[in-house]
C-alpha positions as a Python dict, from the first residue, in 0.01 Angstrom:
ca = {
    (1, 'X'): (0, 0, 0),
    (2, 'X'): (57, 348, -182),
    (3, 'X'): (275, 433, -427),
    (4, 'X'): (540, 552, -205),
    (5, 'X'): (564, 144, -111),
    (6, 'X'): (591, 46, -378),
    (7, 'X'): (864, 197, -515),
    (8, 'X'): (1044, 108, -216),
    (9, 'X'): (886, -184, -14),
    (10, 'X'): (1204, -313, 146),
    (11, 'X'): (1198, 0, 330),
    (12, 'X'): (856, 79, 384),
    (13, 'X'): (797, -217, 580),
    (14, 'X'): (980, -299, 867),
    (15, 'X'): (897, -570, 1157),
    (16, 'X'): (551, -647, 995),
    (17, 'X'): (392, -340, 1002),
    (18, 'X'): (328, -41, 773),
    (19, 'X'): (485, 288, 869),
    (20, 'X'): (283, 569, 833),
    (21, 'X'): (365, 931, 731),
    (22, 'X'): (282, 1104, 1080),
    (23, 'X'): (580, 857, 1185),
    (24, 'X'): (802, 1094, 950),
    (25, 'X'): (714, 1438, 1147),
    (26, 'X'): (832, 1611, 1470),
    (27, 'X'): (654, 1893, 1584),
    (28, 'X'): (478, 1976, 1259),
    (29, 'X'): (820, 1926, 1056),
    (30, 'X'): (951, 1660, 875),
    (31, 'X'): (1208, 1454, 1024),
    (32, 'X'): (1480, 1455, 784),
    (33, 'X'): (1710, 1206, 963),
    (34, 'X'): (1443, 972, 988),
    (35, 'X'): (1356, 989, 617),
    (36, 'X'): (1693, 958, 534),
    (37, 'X'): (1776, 658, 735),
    (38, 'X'): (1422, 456, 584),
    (39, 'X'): (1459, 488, 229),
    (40, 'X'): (1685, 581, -8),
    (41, 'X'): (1806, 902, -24),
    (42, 'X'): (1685, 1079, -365),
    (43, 'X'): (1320, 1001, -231),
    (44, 'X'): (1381, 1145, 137),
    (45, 'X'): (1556, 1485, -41),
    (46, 'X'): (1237, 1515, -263),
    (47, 'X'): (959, 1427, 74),
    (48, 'X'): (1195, 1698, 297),
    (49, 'X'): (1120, 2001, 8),
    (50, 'X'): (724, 1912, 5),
    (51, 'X'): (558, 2162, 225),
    (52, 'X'): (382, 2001, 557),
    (53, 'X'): (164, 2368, 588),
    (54, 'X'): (24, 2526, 895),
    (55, 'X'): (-162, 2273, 1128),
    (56, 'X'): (-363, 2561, 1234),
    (57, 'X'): (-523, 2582, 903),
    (58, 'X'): (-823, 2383, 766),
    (59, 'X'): (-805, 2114, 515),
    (60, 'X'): (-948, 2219, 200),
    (61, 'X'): (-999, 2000, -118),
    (62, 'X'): (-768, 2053, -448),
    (63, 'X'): (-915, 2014, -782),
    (64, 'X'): (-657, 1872, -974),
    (65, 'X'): (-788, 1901, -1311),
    (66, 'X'): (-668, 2334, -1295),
    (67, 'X'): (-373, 2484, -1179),
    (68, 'X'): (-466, 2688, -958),
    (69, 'X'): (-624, 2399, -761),
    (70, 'X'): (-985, 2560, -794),
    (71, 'X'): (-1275, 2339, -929),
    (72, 'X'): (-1465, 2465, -1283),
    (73, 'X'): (-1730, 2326, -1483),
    (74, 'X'): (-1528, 2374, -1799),
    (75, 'X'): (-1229, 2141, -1663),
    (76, 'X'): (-1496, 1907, -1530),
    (77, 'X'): (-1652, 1891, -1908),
    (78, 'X'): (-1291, 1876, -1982),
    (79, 'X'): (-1254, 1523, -1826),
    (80, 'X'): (-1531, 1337, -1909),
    (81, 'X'): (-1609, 1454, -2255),
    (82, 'X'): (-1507, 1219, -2524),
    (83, 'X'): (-1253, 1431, -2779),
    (84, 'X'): (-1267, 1388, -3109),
    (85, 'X'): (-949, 1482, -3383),
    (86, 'X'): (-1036, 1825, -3517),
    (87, 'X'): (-1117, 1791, -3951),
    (88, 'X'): (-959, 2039, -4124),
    (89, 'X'): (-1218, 2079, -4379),
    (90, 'X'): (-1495, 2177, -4095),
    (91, 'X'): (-1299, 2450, -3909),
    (92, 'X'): (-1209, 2672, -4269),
    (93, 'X'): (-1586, 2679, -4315),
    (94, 'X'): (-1636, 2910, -4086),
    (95, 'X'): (-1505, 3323, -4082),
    (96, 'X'): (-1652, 3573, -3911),
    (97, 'X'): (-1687, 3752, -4284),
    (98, 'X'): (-1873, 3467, -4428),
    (99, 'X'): (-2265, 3467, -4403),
    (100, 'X'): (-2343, 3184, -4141),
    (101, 'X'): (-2595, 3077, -4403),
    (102, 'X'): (-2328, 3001, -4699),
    (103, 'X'): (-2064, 2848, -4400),
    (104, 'X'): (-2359, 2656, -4298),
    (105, 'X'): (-2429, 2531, -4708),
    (106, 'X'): (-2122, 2359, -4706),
    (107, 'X'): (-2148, 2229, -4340),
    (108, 'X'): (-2461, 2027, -4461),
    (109, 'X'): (-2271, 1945, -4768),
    (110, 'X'): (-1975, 1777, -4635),
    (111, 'X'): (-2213, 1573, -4355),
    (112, 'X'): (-2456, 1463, -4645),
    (113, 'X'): (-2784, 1673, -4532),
    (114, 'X'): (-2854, 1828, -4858),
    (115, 'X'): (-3202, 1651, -4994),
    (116, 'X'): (-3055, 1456, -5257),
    (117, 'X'): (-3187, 1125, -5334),
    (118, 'X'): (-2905, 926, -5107),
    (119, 'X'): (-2994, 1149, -4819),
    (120, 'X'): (-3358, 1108, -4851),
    (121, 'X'): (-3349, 767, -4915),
    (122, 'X'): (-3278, 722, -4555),
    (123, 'X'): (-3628, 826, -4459),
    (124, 'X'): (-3789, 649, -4702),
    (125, 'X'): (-3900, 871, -4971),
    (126, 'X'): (-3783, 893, -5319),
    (127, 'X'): (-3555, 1177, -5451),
    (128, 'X'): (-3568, 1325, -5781),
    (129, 'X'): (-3364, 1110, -6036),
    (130, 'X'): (-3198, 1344, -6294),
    (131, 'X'): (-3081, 1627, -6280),
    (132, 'X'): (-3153, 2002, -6393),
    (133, 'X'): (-2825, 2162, -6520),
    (134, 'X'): (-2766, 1992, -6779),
    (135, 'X'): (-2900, 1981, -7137),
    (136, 'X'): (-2903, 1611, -7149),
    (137, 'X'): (-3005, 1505, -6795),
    (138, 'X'): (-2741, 1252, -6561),
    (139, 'X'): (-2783, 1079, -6237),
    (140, 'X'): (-2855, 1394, -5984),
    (141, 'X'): (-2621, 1373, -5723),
    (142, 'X'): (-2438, 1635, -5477),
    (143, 'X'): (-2122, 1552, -5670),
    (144, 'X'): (-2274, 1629, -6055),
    (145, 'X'): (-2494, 1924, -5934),
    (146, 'X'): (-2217, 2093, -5739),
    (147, 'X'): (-1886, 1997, -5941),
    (148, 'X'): (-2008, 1778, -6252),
    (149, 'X'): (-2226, 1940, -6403),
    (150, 'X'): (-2238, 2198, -6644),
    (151, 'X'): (-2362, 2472, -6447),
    (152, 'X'): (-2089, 2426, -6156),
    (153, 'X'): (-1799, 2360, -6425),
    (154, 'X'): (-1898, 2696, -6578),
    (155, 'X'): (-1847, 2872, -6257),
    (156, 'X'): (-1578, 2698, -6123),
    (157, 'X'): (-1387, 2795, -6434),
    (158, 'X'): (-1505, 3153, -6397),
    (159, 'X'): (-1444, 3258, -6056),
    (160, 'X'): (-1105, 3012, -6036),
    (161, 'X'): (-915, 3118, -6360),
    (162, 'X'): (-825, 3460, -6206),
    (163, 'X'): (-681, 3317, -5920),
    (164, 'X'): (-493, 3024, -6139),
    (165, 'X'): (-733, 2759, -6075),
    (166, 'X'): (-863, 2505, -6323),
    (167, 'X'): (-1138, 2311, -6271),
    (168, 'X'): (-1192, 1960, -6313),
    (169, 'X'): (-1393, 1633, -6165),
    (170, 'X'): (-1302, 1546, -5846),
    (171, 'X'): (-1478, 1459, -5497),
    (172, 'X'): (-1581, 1738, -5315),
    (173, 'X'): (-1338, 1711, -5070),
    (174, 'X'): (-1059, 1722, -5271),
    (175, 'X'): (-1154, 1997, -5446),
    (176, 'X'): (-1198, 2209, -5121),
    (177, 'X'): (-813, 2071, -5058),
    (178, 'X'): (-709, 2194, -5365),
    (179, 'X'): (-821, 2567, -5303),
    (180, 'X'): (-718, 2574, -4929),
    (181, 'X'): (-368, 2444, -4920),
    (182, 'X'): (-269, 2578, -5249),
    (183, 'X'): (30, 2883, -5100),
    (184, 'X'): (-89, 3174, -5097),
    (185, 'X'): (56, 3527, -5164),
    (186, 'X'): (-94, 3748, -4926),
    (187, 'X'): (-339, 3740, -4605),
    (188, 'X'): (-602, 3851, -4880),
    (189, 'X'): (-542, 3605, -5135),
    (190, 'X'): (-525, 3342, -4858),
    (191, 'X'): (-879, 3478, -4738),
    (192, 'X'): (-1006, 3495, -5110),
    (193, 'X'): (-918, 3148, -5186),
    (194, 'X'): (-1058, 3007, -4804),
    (195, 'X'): (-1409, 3179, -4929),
    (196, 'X'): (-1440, 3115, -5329),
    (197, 'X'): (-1569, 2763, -5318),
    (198, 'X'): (-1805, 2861, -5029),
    (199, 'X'): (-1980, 3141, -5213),
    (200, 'X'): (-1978, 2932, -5513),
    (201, 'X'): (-2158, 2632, -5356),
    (202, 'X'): (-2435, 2883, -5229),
    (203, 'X'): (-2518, 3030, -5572),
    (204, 'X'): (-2567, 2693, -5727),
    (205, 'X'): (-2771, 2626, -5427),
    (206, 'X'): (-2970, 2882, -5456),
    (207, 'X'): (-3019, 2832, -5775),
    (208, 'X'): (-3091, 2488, -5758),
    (209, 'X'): (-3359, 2519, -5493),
    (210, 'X'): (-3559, 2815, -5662),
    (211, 'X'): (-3589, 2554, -5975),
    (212, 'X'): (-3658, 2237, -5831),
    (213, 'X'): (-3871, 2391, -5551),
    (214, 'X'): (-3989, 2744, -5691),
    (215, 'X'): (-4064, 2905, -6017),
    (216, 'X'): (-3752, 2918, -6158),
    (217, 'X'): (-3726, 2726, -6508),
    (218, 'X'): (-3331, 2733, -6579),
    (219, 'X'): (-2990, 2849, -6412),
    (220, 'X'): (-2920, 3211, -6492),
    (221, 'X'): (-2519, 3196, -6570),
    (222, 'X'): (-2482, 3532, -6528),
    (223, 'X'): (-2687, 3632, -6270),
    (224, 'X'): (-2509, 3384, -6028),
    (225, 'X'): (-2152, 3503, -6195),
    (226, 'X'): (-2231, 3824, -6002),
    (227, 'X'): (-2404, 3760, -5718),
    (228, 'X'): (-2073, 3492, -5649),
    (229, 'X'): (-1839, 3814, -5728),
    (230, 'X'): (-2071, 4077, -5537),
    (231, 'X'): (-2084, 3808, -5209),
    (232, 'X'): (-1670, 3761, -5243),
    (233, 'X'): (-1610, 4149, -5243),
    (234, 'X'): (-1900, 4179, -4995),
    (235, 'X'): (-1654, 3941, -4751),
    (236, 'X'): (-1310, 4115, -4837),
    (237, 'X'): (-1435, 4421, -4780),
    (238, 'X'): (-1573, 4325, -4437),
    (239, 'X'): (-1273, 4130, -4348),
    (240, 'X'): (-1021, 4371, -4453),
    (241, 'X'): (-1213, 4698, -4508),
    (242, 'X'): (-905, 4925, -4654),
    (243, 'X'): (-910, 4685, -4930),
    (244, 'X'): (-1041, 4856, -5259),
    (245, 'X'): (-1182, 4583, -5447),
    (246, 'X'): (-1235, 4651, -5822),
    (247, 'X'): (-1546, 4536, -5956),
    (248, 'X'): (-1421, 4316, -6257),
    (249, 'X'): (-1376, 3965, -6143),
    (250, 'X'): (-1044, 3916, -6370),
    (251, 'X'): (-936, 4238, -6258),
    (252, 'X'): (-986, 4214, -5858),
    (253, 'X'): (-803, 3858, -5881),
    (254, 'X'): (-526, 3994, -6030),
    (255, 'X'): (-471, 4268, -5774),
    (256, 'X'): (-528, 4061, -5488),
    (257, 'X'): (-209, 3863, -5610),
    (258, 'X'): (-3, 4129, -5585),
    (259, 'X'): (-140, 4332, -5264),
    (260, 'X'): (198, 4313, -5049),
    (261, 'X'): (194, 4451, -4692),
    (262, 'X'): (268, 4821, -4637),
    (263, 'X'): (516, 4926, -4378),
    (264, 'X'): (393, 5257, -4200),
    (265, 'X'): (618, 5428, -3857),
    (266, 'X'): (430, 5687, -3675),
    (267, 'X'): (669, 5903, -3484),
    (268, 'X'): (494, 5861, -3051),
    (269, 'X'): (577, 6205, -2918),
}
């Protein structure tokens, strides 16, 4: 039986056998009376307003999965892909303005793929034990050497304070909460706020890698101050170009505050 029967058995079956639909047509219409006098009538009103089509035509197969009836790979994929809930966190990493290098930094960050001593313990070698930032070494982990220790609280201080942040120990995640759902003032503060942490996370990086892996002896302070600010105003400026970032750190957070849209109406002759 098919749907239609079983909404409706009593009167889809009649005298032991099944009535089929070509029973319902007369001359390549449907037969209303008929339809109306088999089953009840709110079902025969909707079968009489479905189009029979041309019998002259060929059949042709429907893809149901579009509207227009016309099969595609991408609703195919669509179907038998397994979907999985969208993470907030992931999809702010990325911008068009940010360096797919630093987006890519806190990709691996989030998923654990920075070669720390959990992440290498996984293939069976030994990470290094403490850490490098500090004057009196801790336990090296992503957590200390991106928002523990010394080094990162310096520069989370730095580059936050203008735009009213303080800094303090909590897990990463959070802390990338904190910055991207605080309200923001403008599209430009929004934007500055979305990339801060990023560029942030990439100079300690950096800097981390060139000393544990390269010549490096110590964490300049001031060298990555700028390099954070000169990446930031790097992004703005690409993003939103008529922007005139000041150089000053203290300075260009306090102006991005207080940008406010500007209204302009060109007379169209």
């Amino acid at each position: 039986m098919g749907p239609l029967a079983q909404i409706c058995p009593d009167f889809m079956i009649g005298n032991g056998q099944r009535i089929k639909i070509r029973d319902f047509m007369n001359n390549n219409r449907w037969n209303v009376q008929k339809l109306y006098n088999t089953m009840p009538g709110h079902i025969a009103l909707f079968i009489s307003s479905v189009g029979i089509g041309d019998v002259n035509d060929r059949d042709y197969a429907v893809w149901k999965a579009t509207d227009n009836g016309q099969y595609s790979n991408k609703s195919a994929w669509t179907i038998i892909r397994s979907l999985r809930q969208k993470a907030p966190l992931i999809t702010k990493i990325w911008h068009n303005a940010v360096p797919f290098k630093i987006s890519f930094l806190s990709w691996r960050l989030l998923h654990n793929k920075l070669p720390f001593k959990d992440a290498v313990a996984k293939f069976g070698k030994q990470g290094f034990k403490d850490c490098i930032c500090c004057i009196s070494p801790q336990d090296e982990t992503p957590q200390h050497a991106f928002i523990e220790g010394k080094v990162a609280h310096h520069l989370w201080n730095k580059i936050g304070a203008p735009l009213g942040f303080k800094h303090h120990n909590i897990p990463f995640r959070g802390l990338l909460e904190e910055w991207w759902n605080r309200k923001a003032k403008n599209k430009v503060h929004k934007f500055t706020m979305q990339i801060a942490p990023m560029m942030i996370l990439w100079e300690i990086w950096k800097a981390w890698s060139s000393c544990r892996f390269g010549e490096q002896k110590k964490f300049d302070l001031y060298k990555m101050e700028m390099q954070i600010t000169w990446n930031m105003k790097a992004a703005i400026t690409v993003a939103y170009p008529t922007i005139n970032a000041e150089s000053n750190w203290c300075n260009r957070g306090d102006m991005i505050e207080k940008l406010s849209p500007v209204v302009k109406c060109i007379p169209v002759c």
